[in-house]
HTML snippet that shows the backbone in 3Dmol.js (N, CA, C, O; Angstrom):
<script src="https://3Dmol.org/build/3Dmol-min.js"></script>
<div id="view" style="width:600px;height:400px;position:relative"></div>
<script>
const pdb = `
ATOM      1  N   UNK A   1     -19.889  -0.026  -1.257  1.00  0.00           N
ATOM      2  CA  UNK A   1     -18.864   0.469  -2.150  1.00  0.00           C
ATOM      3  C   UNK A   1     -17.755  -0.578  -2.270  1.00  0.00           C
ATOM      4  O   UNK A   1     -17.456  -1.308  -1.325  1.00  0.00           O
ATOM      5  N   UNK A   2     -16.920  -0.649  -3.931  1.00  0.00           N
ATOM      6  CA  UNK A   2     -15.823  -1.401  -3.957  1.00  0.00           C
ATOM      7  C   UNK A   2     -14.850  -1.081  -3.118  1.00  0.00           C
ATOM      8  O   UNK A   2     -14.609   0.035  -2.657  1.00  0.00           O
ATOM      9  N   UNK A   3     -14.282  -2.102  -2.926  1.00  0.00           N
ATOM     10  CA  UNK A   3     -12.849  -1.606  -1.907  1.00  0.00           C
ATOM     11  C   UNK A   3     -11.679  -1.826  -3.054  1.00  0.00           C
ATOM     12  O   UNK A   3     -11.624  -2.567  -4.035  1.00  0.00           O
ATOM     13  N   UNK A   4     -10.750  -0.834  -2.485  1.00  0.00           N
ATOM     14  CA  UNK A   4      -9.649  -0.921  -3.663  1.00  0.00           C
ATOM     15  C   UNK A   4      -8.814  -2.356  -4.140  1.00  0.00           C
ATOM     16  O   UNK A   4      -8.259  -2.975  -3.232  1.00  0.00           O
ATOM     17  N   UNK A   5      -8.733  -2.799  -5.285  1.00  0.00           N
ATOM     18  CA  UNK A   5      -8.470  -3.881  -5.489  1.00  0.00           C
ATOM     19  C   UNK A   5      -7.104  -3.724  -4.849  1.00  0.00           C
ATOM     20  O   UNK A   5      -6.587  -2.619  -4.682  1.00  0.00           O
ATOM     21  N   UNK A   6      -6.474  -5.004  -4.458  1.00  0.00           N
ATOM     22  CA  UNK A   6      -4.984  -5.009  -4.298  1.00  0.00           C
ATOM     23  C   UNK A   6      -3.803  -5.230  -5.271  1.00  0.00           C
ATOM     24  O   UNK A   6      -2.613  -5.018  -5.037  1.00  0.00           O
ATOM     25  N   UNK A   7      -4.496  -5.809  -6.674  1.00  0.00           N
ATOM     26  CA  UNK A   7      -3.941  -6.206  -7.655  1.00  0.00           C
ATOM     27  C   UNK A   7      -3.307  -5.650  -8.444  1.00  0.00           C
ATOM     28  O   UNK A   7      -2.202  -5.945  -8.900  1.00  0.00           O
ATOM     29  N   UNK A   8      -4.128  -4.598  -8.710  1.00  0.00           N
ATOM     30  CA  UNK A   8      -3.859  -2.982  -9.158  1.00  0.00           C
ATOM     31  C   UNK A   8      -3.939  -3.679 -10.392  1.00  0.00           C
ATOM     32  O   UNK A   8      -2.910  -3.959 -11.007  1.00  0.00           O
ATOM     33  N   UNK A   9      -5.480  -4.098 -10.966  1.00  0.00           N
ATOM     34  CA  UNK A   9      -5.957  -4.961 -12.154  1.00  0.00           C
ATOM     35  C   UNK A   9      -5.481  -3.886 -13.402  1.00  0.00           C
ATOM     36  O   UNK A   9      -4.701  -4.127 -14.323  1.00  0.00           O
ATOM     37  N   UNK A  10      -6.187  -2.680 -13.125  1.00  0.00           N
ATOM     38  CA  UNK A  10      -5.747  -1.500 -14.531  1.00  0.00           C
ATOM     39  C   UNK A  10      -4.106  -1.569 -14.696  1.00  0.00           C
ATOM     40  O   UNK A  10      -3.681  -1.654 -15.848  1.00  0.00           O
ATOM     41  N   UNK A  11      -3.241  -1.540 -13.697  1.00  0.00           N
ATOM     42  CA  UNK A  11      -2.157  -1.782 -14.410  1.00  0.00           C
ATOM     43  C   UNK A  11      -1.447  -2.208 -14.783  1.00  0.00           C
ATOM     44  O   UNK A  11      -0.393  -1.768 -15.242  1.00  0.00           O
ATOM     45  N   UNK A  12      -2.181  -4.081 -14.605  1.00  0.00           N
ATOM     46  CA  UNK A  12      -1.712  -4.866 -15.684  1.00  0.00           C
ATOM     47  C   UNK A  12      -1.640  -4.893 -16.808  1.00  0.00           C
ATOM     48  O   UNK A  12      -0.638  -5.130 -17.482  1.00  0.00           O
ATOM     49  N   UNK A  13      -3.281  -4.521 -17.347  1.00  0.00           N
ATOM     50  CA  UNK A  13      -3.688  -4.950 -18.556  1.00  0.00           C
ATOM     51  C   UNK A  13      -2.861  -3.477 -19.204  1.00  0.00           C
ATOM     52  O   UNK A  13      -2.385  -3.651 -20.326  1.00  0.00           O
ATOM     53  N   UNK A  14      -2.701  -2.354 -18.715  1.00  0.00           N
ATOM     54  CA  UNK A  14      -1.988  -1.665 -19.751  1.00  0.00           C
ATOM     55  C   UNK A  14      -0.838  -1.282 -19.839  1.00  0.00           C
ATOM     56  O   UNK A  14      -0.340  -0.488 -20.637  1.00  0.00           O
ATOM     57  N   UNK A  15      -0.093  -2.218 -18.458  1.00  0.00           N
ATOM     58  CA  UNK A  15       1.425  -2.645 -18.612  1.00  0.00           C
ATOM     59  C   UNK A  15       1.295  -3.546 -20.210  1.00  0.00           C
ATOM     60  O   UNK A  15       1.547  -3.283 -21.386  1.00  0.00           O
ATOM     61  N   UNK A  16       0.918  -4.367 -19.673  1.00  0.00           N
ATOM     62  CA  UNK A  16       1.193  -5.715 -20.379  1.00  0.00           C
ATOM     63  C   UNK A  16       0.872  -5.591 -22.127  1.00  0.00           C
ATOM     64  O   UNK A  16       1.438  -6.275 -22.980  1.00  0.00           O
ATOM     65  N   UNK A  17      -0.232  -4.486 -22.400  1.00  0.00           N
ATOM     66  CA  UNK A  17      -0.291  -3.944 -23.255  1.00  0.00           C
ATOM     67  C   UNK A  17       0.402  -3.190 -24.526  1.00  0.00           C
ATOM     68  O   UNK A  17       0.330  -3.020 -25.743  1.00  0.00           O
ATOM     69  N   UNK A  18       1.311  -2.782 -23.041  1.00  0.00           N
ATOM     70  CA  UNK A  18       2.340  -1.535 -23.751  1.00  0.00           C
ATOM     71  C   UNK A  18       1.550  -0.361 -24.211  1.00  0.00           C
ATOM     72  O   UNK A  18       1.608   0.068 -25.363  1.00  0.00           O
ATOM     73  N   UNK A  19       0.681   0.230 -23.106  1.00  0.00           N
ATOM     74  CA  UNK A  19      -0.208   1.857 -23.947  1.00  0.00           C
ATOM     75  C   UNK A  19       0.651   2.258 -22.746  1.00  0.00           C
ATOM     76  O   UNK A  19       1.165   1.846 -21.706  1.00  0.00           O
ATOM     77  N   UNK A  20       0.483   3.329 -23.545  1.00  0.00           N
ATOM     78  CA  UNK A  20       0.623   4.628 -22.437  1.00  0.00           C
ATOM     79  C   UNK A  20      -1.421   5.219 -22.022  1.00  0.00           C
ATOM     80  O   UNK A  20      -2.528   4.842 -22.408  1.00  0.00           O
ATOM     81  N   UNK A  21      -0.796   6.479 -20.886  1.00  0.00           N
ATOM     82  CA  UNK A  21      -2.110   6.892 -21.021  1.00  0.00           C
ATOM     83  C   UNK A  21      -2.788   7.564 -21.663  1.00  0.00           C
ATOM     84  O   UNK A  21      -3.949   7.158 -21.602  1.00  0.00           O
ATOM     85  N   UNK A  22      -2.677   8.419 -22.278  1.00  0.00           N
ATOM     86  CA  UNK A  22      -3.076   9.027 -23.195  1.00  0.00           C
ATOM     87  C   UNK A  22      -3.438   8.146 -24.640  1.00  0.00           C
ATOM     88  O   UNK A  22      -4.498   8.250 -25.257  1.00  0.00           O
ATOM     89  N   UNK A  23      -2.541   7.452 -24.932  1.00  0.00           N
ATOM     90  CA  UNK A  23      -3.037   5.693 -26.057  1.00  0.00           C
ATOM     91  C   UNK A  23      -4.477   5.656 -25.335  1.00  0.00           C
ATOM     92  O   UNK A  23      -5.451   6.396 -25.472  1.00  0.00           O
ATOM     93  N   UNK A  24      -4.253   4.480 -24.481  1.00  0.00           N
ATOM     94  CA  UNK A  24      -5.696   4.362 -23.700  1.00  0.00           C
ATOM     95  C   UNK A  24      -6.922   4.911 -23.271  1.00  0.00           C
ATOM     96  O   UNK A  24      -8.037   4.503 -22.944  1.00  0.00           O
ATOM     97  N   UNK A  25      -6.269   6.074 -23.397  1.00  0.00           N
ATOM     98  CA  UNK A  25      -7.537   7.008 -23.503  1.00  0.00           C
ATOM     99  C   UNK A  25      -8.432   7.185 -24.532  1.00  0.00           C
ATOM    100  O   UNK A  25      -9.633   6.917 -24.494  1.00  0.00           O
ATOM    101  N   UNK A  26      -7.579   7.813 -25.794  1.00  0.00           N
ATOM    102  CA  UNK A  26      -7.690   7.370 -26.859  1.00  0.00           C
ATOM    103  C   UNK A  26      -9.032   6.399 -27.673  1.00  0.00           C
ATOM    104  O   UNK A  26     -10.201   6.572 -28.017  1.00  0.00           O
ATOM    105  N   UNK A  27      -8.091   5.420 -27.698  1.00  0.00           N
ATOM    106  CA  UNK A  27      -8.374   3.784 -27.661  1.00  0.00           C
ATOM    107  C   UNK A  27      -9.954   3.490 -27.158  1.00  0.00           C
ATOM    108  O   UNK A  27     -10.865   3.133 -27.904  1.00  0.00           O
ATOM    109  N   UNK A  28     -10.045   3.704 -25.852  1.00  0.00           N
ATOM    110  CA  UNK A  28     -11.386   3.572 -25.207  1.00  0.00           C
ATOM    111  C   UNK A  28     -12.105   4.494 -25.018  1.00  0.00           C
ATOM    112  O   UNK A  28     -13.126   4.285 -24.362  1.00  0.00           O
ATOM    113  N   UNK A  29     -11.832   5.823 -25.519  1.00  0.00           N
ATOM    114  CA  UNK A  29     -12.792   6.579 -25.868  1.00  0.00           C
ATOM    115  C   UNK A  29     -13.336   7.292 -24.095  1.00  0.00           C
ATOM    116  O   UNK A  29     -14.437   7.416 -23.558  1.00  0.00           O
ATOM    117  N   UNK A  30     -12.120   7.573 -23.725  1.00  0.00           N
ATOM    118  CA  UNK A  30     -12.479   8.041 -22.145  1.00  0.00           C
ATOM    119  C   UNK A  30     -11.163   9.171 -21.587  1.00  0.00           C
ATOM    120  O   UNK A  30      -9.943   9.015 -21.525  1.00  0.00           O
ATOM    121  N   UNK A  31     -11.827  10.035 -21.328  1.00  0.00           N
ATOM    122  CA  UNK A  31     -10.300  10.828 -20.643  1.00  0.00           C
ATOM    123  C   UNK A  31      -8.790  10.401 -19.881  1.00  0.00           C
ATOM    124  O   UNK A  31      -8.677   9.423 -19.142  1.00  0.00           O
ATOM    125  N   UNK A  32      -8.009  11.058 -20.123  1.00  0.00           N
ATOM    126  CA  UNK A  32      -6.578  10.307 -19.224  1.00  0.00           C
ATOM    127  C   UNK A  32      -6.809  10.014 -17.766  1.00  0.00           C
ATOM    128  O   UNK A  32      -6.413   9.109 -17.032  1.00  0.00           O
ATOM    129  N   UNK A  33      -7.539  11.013 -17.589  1.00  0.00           N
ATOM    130  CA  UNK A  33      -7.574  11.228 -15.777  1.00  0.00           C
ATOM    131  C   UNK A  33      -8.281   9.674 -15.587  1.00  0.00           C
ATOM    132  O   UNK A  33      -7.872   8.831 -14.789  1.00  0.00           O
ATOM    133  N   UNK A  34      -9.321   9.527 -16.421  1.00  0.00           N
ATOM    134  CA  UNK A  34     -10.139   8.201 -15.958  1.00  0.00           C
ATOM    135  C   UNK A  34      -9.006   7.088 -16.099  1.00  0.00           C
ATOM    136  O   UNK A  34      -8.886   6.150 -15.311  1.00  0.00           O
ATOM    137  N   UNK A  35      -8.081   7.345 -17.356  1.00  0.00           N
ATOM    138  CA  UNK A  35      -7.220   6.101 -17.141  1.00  0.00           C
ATOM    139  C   UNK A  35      -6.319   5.821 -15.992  1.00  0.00           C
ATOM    140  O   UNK A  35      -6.164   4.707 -15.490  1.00  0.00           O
ATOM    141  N   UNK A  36      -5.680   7.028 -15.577  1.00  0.00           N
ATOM    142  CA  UNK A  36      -4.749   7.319 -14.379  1.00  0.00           C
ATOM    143  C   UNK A  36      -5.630   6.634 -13.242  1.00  0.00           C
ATOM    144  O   UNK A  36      -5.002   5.942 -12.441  1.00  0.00           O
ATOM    145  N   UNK A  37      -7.125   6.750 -13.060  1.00  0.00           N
ATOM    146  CA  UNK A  37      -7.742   6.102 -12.289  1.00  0.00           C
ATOM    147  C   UNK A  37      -7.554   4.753 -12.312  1.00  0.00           C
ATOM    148  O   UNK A  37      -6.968   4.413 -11.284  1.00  0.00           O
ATOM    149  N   UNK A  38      -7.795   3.829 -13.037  1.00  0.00           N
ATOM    150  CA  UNK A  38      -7.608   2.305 -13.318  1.00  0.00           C
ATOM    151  C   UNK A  38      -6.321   2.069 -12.870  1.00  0.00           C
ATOM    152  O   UNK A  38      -5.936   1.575 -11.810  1.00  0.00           O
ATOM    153  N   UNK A  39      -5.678   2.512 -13.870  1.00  0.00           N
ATOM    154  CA  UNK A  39      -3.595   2.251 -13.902  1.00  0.00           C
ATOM    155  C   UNK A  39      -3.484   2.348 -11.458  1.00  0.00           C
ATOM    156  O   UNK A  39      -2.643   1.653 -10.888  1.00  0.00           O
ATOM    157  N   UNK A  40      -4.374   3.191 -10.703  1.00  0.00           N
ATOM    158  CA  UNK A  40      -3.908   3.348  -9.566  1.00  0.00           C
ATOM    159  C   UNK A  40      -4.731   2.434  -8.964  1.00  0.00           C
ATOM    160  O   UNK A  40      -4.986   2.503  -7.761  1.00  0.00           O
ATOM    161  N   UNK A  41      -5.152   1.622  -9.649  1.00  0.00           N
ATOM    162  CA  UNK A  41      -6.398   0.274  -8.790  1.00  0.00           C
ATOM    163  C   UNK A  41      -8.127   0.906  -8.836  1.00  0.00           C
ATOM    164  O   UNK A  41      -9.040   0.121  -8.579  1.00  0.00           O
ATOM    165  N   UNK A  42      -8.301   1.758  -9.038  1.00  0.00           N
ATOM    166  CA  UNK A  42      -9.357   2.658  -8.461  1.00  0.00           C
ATOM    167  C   UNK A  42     -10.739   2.203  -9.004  1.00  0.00           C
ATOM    168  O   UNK A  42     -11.679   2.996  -9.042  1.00  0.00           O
ATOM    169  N   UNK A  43     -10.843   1.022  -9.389  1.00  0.00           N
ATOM    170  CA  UNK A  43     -12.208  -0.183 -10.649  1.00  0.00           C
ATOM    171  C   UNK A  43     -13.433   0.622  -9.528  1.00  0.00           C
ATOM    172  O   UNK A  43     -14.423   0.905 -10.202  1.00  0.00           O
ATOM    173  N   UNK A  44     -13.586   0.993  -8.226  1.00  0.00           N
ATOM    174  CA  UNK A  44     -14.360   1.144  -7.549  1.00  0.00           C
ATOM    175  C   UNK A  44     -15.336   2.613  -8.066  1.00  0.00           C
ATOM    176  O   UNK A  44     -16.527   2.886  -7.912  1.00  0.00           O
ATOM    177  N   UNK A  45     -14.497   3.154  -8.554  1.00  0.00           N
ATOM    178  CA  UNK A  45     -14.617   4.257  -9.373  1.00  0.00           C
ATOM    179  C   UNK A  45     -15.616   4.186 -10.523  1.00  0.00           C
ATOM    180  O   UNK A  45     -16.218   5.176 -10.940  1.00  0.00           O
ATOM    181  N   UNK A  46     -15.763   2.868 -11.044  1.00  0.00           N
ATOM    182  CA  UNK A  46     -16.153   2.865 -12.638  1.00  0.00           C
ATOM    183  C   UNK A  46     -17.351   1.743 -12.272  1.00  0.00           C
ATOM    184  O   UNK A  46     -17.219   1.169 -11.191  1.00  0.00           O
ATOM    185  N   UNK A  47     -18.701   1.337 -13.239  1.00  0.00           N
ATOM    186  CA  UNK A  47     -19.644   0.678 -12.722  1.00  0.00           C
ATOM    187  C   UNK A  47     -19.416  -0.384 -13.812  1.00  0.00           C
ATOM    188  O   UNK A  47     -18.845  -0.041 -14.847  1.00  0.00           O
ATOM    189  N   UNK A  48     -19.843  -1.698 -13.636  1.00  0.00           N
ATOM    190  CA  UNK A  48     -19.496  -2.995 -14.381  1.00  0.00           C
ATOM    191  C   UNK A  48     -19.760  -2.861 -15.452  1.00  0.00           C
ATOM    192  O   UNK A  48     -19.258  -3.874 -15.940  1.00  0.00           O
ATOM    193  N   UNK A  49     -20.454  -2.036 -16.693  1.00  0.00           N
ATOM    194  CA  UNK A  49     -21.027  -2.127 -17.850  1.00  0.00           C
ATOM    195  C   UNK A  49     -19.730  -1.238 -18.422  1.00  0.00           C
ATOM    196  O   UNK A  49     -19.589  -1.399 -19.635  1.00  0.00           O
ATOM    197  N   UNK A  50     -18.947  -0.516 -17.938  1.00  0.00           N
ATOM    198  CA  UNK A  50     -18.319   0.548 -18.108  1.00  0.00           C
ATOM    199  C   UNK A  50     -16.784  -0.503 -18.213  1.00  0.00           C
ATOM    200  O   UNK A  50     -16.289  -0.629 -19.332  1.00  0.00           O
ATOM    201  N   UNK A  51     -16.205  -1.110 -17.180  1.00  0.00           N
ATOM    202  CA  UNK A  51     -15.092  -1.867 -17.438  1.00  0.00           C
ATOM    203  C   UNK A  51     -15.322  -2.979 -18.846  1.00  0.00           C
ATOM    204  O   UNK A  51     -14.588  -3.133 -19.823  1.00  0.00           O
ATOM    205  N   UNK A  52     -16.614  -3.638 -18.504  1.00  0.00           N
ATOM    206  CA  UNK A  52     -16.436  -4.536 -19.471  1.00  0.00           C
ATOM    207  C   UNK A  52     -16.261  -4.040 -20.841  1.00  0.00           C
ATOM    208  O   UNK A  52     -15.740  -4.664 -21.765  1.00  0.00           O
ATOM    209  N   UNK A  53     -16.738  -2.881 -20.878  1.00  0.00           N
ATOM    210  CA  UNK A  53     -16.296  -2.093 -22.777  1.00  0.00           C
ATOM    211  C   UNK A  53     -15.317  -1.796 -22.542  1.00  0.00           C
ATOM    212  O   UNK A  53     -15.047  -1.092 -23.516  1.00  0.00           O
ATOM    213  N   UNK A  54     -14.474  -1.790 -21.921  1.00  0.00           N
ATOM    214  CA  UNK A  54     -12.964  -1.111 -21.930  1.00  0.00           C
ATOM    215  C   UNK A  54     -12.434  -2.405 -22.538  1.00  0.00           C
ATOM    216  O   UNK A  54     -11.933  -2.611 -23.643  1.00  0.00           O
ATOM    217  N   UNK A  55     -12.651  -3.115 -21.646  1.00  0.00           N
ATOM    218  CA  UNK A  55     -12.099  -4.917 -21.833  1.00  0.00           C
ATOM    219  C   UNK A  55     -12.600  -5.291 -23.312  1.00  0.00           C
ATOM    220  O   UNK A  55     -11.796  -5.813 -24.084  1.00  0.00           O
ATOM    221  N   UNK A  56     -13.592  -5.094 -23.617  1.00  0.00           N
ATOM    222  CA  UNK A  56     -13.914  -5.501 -25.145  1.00  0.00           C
ATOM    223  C   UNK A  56     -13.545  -4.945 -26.141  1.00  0.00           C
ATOM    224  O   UNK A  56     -13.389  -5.515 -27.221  1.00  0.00           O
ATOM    225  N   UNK A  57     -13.252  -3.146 -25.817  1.00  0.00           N
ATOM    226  CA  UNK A  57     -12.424  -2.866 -26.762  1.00  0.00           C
ATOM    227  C   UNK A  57     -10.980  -3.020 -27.084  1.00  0.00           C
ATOM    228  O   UNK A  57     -10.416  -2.856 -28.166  1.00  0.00           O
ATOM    229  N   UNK A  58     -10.282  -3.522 -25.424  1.00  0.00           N
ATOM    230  CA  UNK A  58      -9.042  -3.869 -25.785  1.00  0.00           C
ATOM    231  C   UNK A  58      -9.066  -5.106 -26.088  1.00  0.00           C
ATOM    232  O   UNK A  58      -7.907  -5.424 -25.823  1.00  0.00           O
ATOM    233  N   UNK A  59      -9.776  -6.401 -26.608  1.00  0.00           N
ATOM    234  CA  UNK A  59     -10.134  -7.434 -27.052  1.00  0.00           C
ATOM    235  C   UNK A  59     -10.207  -8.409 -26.750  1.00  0.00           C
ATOM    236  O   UNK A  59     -10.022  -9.461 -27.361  1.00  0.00           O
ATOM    237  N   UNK A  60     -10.655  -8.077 -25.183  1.00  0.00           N
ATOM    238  CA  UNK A  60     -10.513  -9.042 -24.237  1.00  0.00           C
ATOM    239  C   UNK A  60     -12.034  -9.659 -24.399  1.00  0.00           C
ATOM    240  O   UNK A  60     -12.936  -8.840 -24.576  1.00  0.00           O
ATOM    241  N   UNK A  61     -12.440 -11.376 -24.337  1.00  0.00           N
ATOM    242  CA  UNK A  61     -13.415 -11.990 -23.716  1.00  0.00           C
ATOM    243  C   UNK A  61     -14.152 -11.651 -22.536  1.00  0.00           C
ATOM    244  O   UNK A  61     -13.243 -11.336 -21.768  1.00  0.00           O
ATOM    245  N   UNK A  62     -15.249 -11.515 -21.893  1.00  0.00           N
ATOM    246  CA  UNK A  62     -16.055 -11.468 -20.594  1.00  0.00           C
ATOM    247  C   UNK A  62     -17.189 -12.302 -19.928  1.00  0.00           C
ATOM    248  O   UNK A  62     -18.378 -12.175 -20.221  1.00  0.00           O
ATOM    249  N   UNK A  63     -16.691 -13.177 -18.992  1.00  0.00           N
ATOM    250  CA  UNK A  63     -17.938 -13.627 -18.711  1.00  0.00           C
ATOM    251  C   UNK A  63     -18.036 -13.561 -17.356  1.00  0.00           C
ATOM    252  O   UNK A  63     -17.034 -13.625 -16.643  1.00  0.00           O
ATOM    253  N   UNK A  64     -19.482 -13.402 -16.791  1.00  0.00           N
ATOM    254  CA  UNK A  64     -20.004 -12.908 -15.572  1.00  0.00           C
ATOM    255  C   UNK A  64     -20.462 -14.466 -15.025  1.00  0.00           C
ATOM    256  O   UNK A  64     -21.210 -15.289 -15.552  1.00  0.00           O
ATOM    257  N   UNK A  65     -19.773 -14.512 -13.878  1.00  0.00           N
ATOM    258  CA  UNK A  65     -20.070 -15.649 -13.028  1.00  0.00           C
ATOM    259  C   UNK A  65     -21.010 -15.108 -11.680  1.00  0.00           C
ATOM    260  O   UNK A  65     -20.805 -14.039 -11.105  1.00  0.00           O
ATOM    261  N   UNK A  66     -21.841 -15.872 -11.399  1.00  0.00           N
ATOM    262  CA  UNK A  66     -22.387 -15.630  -9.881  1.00  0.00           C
ATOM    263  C   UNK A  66     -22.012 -16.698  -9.327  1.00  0.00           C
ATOM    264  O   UNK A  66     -22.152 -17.865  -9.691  1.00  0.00           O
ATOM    265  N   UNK A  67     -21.377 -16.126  -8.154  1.00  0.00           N
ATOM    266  CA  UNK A  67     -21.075 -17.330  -6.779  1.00  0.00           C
ATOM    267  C   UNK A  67     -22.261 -16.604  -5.617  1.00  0.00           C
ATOM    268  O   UNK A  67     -22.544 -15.485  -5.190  1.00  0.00           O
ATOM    269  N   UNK A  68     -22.638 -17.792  -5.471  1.00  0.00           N
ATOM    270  CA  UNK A  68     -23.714 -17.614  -4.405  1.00  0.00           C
ATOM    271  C   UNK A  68     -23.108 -17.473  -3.058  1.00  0.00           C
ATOM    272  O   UNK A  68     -22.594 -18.444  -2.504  1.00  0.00           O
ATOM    273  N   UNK A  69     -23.164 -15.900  -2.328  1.00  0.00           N
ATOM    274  CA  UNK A  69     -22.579 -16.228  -1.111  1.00  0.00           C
ATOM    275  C   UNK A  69     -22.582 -17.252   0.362  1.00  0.00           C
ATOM    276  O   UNK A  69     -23.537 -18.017   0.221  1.00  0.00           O
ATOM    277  N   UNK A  70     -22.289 -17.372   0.917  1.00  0.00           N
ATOM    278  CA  UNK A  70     -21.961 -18.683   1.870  1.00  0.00           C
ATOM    279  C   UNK A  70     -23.054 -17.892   3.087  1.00  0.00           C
ATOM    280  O   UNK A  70     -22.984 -16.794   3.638  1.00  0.00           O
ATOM    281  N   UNK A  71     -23.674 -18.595   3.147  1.00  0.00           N
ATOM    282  CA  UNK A  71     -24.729 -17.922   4.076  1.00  0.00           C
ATOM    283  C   UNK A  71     -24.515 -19.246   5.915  1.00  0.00           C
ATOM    284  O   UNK A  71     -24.438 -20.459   6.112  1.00  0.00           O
ATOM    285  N   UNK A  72     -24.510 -18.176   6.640  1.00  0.00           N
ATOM    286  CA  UNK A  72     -24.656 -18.559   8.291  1.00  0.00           C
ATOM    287  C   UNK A  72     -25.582 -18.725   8.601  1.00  0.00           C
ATOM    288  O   UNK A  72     -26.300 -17.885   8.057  1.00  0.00           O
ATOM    289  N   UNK A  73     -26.088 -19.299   9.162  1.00  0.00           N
ATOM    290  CA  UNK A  73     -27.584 -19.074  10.131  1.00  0.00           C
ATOM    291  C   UNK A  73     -27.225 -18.995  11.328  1.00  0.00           C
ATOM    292  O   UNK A  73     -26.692 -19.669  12.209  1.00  0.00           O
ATOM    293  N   UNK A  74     -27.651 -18.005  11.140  1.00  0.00           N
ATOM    294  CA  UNK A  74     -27.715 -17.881  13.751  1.00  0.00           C
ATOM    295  C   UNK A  74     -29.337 -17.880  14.485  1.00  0.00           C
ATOM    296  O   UNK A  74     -30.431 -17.602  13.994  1.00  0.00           O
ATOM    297  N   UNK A  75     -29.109 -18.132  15.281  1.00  0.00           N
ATOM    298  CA  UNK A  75     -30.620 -18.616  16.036  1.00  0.00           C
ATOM    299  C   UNK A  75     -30.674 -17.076  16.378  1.00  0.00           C
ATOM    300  O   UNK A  75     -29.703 -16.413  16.742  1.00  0.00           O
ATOM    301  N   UNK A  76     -31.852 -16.649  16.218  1.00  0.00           N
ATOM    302  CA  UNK A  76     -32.948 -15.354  16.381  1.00  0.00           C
ATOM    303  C   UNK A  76     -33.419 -15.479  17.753  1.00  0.00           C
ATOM    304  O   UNK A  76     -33.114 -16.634  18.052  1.00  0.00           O
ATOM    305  N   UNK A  77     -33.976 -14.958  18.729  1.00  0.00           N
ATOM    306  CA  UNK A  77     -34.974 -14.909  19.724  1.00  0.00           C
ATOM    307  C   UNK A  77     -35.627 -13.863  19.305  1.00  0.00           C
ATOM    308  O   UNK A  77     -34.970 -12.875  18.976  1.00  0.00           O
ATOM    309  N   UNK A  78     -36.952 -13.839  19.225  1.00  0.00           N
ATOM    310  CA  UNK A  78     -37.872 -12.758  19.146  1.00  0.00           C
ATOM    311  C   UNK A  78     -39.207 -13.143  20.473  1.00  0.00           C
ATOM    312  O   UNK A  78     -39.735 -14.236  20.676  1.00  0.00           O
ATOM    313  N   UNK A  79     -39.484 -11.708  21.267  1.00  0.00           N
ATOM    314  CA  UNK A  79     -40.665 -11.814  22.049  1.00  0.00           C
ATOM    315  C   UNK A  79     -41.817 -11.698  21.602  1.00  0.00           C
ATOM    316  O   UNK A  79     -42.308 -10.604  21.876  1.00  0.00           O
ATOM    317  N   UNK A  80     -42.572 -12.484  20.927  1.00  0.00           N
ATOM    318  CA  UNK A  80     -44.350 -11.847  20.484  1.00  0.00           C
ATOM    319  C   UNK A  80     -45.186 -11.761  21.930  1.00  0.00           C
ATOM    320  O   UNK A  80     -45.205 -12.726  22.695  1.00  0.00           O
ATOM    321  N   UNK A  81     -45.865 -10.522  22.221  1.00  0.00           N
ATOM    322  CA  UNK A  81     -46.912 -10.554  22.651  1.00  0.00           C
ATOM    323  C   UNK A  81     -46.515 -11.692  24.169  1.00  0.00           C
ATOM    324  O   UNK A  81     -47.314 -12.628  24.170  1.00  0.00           O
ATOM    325  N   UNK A  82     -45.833 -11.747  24.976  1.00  0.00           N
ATOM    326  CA  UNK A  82     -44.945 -12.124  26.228  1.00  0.00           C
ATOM    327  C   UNK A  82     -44.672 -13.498  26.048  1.00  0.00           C
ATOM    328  O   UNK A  82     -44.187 -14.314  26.833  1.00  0.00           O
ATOM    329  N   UNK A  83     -45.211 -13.662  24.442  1.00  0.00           N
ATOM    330  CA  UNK A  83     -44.360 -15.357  24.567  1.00  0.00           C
ATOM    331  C   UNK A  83     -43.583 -15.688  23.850  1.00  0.00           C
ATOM    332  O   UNK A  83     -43.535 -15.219  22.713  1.00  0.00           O
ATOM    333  N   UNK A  84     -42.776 -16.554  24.270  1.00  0.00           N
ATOM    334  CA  UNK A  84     -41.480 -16.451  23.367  1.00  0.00           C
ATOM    335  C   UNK A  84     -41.272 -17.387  22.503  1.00  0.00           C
ATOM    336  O   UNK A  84     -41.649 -18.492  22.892  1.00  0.00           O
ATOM    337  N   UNK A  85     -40.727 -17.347  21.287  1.00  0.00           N
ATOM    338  CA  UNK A  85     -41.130 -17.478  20.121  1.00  0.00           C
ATOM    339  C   UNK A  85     -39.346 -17.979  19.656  1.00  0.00           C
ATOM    340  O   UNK A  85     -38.408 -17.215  19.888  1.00  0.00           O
ATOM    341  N   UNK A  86     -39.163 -19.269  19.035  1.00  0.00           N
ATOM    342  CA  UNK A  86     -37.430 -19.221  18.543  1.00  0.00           C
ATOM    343  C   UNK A  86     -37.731 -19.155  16.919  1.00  0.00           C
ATOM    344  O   UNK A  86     -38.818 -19.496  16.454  1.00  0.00           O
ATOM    345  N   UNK A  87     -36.680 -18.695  16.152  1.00  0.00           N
ATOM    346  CA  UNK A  87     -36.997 -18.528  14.941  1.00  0.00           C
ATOM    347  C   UNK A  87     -35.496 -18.607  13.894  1.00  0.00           C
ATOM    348  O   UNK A  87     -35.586 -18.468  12.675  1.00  0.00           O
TER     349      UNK A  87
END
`;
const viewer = $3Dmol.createViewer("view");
viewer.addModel(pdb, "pdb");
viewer.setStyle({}, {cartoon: {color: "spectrum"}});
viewer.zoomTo();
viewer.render();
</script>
C-alpha cells in the first residue's frame, strides 16, 4: 500500500488552481468526498489510471518513468541434502 504522501500533492494542484471542491468535483467528474480525499494527501486512495485523468483533465502533461530499484545482494547459505551449498 501507498504511504501518505508528505507533500500533500492534491493540495497543490487545486490551491494553485484556485477550485474549490465542489468546482473539482465537478470538473473531473468525481464526488467532493473523493476530492476532500486528494486536497488531505490521501493519492493512496486512488489507483494510477485514475490520477492521471484527473491530471489530464486539469491539463496537465504525464509521463511515467521507471527507475529500476537499487538492488543488494547478501550471501544466502542453503543446506542441500547435508552438504553445504553457498549461493
Amino acid at each position: 500500500m501507498a504511504q501518505r504522501q508528505r507533500s500533500r500533492p492534491g493540495v497543490n494542484v487545486f490551491r494553485d488552481l484556485e477550485f474549490s471542491a465542489d468546482e473539482a468535483a465537478e470538473l473531473l467528474d468525481v464526488t467532493q468526498p473523493r476530492i476532500n480525499d486528494l486536497m488531505r494527501g490521501r493519492i493512496d486512495l486512488f489507483n494510477i489510471e485514475m490520477l492521471i485523468d484527473m491530471l489530464s483533465k486539469l491539463g496537465f502533461r504525464t509521463k511515467i518513468v521507471r527507475i529500476e530499484p537499487e538492488v543488494r545482494w547478501s550471501r544466502v547459505t542453503l543446506r542441500l541434502g547435508g552438504r553445504r551449498r553457498v549461493g
